[in-house]
ZAMARGU-4260 file (C-alpha; in steps of 0.2 Angstrom, whole numbers, plus 5000, padded with zeros to 4 digits):
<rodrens>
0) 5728/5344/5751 | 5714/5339/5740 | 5714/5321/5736 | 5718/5317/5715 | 5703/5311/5712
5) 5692/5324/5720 | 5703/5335/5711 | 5701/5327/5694 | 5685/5325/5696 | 5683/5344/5699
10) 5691/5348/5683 | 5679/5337/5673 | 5664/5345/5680 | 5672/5363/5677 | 5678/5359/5659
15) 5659/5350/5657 | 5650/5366/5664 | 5661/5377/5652 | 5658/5366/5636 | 5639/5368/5640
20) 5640/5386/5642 | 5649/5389/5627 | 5635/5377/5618 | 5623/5387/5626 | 5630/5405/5619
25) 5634/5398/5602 | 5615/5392/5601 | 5608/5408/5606 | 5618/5418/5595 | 5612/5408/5581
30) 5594/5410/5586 | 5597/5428/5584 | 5607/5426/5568 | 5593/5417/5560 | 5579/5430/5564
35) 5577/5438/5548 | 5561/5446/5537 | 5549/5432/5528 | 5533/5435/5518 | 5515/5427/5530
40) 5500/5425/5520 | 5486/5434/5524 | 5468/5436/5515 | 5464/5448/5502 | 5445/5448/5503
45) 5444/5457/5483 | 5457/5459/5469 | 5462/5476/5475 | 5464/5477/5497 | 5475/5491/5504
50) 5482/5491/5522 | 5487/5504/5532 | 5492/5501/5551 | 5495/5485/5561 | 5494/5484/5582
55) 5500/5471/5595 | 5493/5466/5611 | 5504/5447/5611 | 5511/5435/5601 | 5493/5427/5598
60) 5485/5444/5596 | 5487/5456/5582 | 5477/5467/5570 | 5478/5476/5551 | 5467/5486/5544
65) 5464/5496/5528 | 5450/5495/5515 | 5445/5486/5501 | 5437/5491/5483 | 5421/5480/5481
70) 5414/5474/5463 | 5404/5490/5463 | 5417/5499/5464 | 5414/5507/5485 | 5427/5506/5497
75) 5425/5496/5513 | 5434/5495/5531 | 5445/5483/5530 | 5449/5473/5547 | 5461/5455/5549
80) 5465/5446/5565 | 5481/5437/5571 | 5479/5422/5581 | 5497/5417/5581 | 5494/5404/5568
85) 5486/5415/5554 | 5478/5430/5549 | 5457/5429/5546 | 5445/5442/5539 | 5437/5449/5553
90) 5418/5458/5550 | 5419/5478/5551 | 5404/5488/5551 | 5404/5501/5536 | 5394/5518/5538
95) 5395/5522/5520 | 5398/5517/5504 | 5416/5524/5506 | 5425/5519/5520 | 5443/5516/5526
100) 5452/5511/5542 | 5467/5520/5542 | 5476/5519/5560 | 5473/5503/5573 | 5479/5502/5592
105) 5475/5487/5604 | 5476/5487/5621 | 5471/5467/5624 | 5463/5452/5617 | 5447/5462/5619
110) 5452/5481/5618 | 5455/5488/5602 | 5452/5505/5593 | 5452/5507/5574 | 5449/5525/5567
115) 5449/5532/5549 | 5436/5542/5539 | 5419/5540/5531 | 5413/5549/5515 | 5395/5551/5509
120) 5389/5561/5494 | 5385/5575/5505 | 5399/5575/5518 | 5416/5568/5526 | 5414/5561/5544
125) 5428/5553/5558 | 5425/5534/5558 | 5430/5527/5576 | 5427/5508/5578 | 5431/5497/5596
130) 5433/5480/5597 | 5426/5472/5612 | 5432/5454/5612 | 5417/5447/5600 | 5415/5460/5587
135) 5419/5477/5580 | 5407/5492/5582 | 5404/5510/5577 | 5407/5522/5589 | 5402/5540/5588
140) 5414/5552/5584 | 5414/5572/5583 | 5420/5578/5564 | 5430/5595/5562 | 5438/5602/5546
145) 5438/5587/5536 | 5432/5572/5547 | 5448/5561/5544 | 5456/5553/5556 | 5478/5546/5554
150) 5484/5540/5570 | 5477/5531/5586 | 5483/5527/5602 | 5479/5522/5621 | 5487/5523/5636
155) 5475/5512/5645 | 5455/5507/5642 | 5448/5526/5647 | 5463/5537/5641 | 5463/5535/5621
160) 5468/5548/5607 | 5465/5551/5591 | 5472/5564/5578 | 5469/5569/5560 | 5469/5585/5550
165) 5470/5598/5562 | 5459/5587/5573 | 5464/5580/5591 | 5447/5568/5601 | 5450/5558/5616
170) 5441/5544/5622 | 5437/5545/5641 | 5430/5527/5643 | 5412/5535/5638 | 5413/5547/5623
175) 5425/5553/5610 | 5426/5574/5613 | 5437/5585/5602 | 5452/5594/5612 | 5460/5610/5608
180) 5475/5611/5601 | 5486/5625/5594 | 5483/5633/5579 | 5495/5636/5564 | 5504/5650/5558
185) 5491/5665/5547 | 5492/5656/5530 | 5496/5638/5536 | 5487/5623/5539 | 5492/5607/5547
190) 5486/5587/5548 | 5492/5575/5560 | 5497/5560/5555 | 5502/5551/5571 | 5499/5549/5590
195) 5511/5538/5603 | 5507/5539/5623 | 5521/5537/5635 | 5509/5541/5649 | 5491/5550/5653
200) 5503/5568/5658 | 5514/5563/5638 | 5508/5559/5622 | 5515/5566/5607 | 5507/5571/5589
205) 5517/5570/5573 | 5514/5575/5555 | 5516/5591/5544 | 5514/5612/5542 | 5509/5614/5526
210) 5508/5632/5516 | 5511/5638/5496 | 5528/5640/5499 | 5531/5621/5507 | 5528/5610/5521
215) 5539/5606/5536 | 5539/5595/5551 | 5525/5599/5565 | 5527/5590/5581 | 5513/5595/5596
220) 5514/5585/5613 | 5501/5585/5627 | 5507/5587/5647 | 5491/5580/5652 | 5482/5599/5653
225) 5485/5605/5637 | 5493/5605/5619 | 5508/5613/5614 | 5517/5616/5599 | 5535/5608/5602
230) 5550/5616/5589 | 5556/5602/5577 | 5575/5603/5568 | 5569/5614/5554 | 5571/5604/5533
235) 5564/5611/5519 | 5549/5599/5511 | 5550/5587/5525 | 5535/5577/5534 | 5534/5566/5547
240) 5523/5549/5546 | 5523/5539/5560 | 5530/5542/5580 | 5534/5528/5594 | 5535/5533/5611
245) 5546/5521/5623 | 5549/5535/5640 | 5548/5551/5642 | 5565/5554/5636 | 5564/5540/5623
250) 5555/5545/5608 | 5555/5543/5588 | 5546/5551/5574 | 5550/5547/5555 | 5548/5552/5539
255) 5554/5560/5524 | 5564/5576/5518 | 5569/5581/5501 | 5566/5563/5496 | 5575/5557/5510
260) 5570/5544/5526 | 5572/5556/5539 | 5574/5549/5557 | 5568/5561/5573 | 5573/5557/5590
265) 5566/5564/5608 | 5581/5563/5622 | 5567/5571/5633 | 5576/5589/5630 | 5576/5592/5612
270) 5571/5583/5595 | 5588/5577/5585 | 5588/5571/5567 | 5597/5553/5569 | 5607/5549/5552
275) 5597/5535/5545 | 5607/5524/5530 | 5594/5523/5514 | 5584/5538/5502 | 5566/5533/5502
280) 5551/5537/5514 | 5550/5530/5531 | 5531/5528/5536 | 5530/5518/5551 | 5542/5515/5567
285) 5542/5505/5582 | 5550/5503/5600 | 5556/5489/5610 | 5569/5496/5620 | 5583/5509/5620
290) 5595/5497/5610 | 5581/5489/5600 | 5569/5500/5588 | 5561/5497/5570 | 5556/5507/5556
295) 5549/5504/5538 | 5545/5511/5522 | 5551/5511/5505 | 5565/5514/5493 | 5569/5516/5474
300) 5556/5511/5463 | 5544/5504/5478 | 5556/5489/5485 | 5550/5486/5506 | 5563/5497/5518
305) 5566/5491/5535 | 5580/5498/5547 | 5584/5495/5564 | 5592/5504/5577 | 5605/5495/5589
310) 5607/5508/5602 | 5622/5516/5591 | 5617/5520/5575 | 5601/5513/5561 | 5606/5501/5548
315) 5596/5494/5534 | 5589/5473/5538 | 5585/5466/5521 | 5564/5461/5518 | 5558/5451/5505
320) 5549/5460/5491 | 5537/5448/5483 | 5529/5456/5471 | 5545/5468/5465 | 5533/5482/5468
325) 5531/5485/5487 | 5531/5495/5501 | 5527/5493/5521 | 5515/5505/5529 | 5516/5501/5547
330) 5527/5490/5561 | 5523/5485/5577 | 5534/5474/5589 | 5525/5461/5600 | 5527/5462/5619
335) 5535/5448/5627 | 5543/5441/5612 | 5558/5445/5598 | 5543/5445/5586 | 5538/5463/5575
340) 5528/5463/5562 | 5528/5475/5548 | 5511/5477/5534 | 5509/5484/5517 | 5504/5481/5501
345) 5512/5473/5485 | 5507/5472/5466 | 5495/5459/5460 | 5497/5452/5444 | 5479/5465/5438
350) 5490/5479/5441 | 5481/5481/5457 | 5485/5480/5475 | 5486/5464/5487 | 5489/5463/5506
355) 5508/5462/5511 | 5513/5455/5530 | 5529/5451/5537 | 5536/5444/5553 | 5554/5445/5559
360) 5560/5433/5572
</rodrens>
């Protein structure tokens, strides 16, 4: 027979352990309830600074890039560090006097790829920029069709891709060679607007098929030998923007259709059109896990769109619009952390455009 007091103090400790529990769950369930959307400042280096992509290595390391209009009126790479405290202008080397970043991938604190196109008087180039841990340089890149490049990713230091308008290069650790990849239909042409690895043997290529009579969805994937054309649900004037790749059988492309946001996803047999809740245009996405995924965009007269995905279904988190005329370009979640950031641009009072970052968690 256990003696009263042992018994009552027993009860105390278990009636203790369970009040701290509960403590405990209430608190982290408020620390989830109070993630939510808000505006960080970042540096607009002129009255009129566009950005297109943004990239995560950690919580103290992120990149955007874009371009900027100088007073002369050129156009100039664009290039801001994260340093978990605030975003700084970072020097980017220009080859001509039109330049733009349009894609950005990073690997670590001193492994990163930017990539985007250069145009002279005379001609359009590829415009491939690394960053080495001290500074960003120029890297020599082939130019097919019309030099420009959209997407970038790496699946480790000598295994990197980049894709454009019908257009593939890979990086091997020592120079950037173009890759055969299928060609379109007689009367088509296509471009490439993104690129997600899942592994050296499975990286996937998103963006349109384009002809008189439309455009559709064109979807290519590499097996680690070759590029092939991979069938996409078929909808009429419908593109796709931006692709995450989480596994082999976890995959998501977005986009639009007929005005729509349109929501792609790869169960490692087929490509399904997930139901996503808004109209708009859906132009960046991002993966943390199967029950945890991002995307962002736009909506009505150009308010910022953000959705995530609960492992069920996409609904719509609300983001600040600052300027009342906004939209977000790119998302990237931040490995180790709750943190994803989302860039993009937002009115200035001139009429022109001003940078646009914001952090959730």
């Amino acid at each position: 027979m256990k003696h009263p007091r042992l018994a009552m103090l027993s009860g105390l400790l278990v009636a203790v352990l369970a009040t701290l529990l509960f403590r405990i769950a209430v608190a982290n369930a408020a620390a989830v309830q109070s993630c939510a959307w808000h505006a960080v400042p970042a540096p607009n280096p002129s009255g009129n600074d566009q950005l297109k992509a943004i990239a995560a290595s950690s919580a103290t390391d992120a990149w955007i890039v874009g371009y900027y209009y100088t007073s002369s009126n050129d156009v100039q790479t664009l290039i801001e560090h994260w340093n978990g405290t605030q975003w700084s202008l970072v020097p980017s080397p220009n080859a001509t006097a039109y330049d733009e970043l349009d894609a950005v991938t990073a690997l670590s604190a001193n492994d990163a790829w930017a990539v985007g196109v250069a145009i002279s008087s005379t001609n359009t180039t590829t415009l491939t920029e690394h960053w080495n841990g001290t500074q960003w340089s120029i890297v020599p890149s082939p130019t097919q069709g019309n030099g420009s490049l959209d997407g970038v990713a790496a699946v480790t230091s000598n295994d990197v891709w980049a894709v454009g308008v019908q257009l593939i290069l890979h990086w091997n650790g020592t120079s950037w060679q173009a890759v055969k990849s299928p060609p379109p239909p007689s009367g088509y042409s296509y471009q490439l607007n993104a690129v997600a690895a899942v592994s050296a043997s499975s990286v996937w290529a998103v963006g349109e098929l384009d002809s008189s009579q439309g455009y559709w969805t064109w979807i290519e994937h590499w097996n680690g030998t070759s590029w092939s054309v991979v069938k996409s649900p078929t909808l009429s004037s419908s593109s796709l923007h931006a692709v995450a790749a989480r596994s082999a059988n976890d995959v998501w492309e977005v986009g639009y259709a007929s005005g729509n946001t349109l929501i792609e996803h790869w169960n490692g047999t087929k490509w399904s059109v997930i139901t996503s809740p808004s109209s708009g245009e859906l132009d960046g996405v991002a993966v943390f896990s199967a029950t945890d995924a991002w995307t962002v965009g736009w909506y009505g007269s150009f308010e910022t769109l953000t959705e995530h995905w609960n492992g069920t279904s996409w609904s719509v988190v609300s983001s600040p619009n600052p300027a009342g005329y906004d939209r977000l370009s790119g998302v990237a979640v931040v490995p180790g952390s709750t943190q994803v950031w989302a860039e993009g641009i937002q009115a200035a009072p001139t009429g022109n455009y001003q940078i646009l970052t914001e952090l959730y968690c």
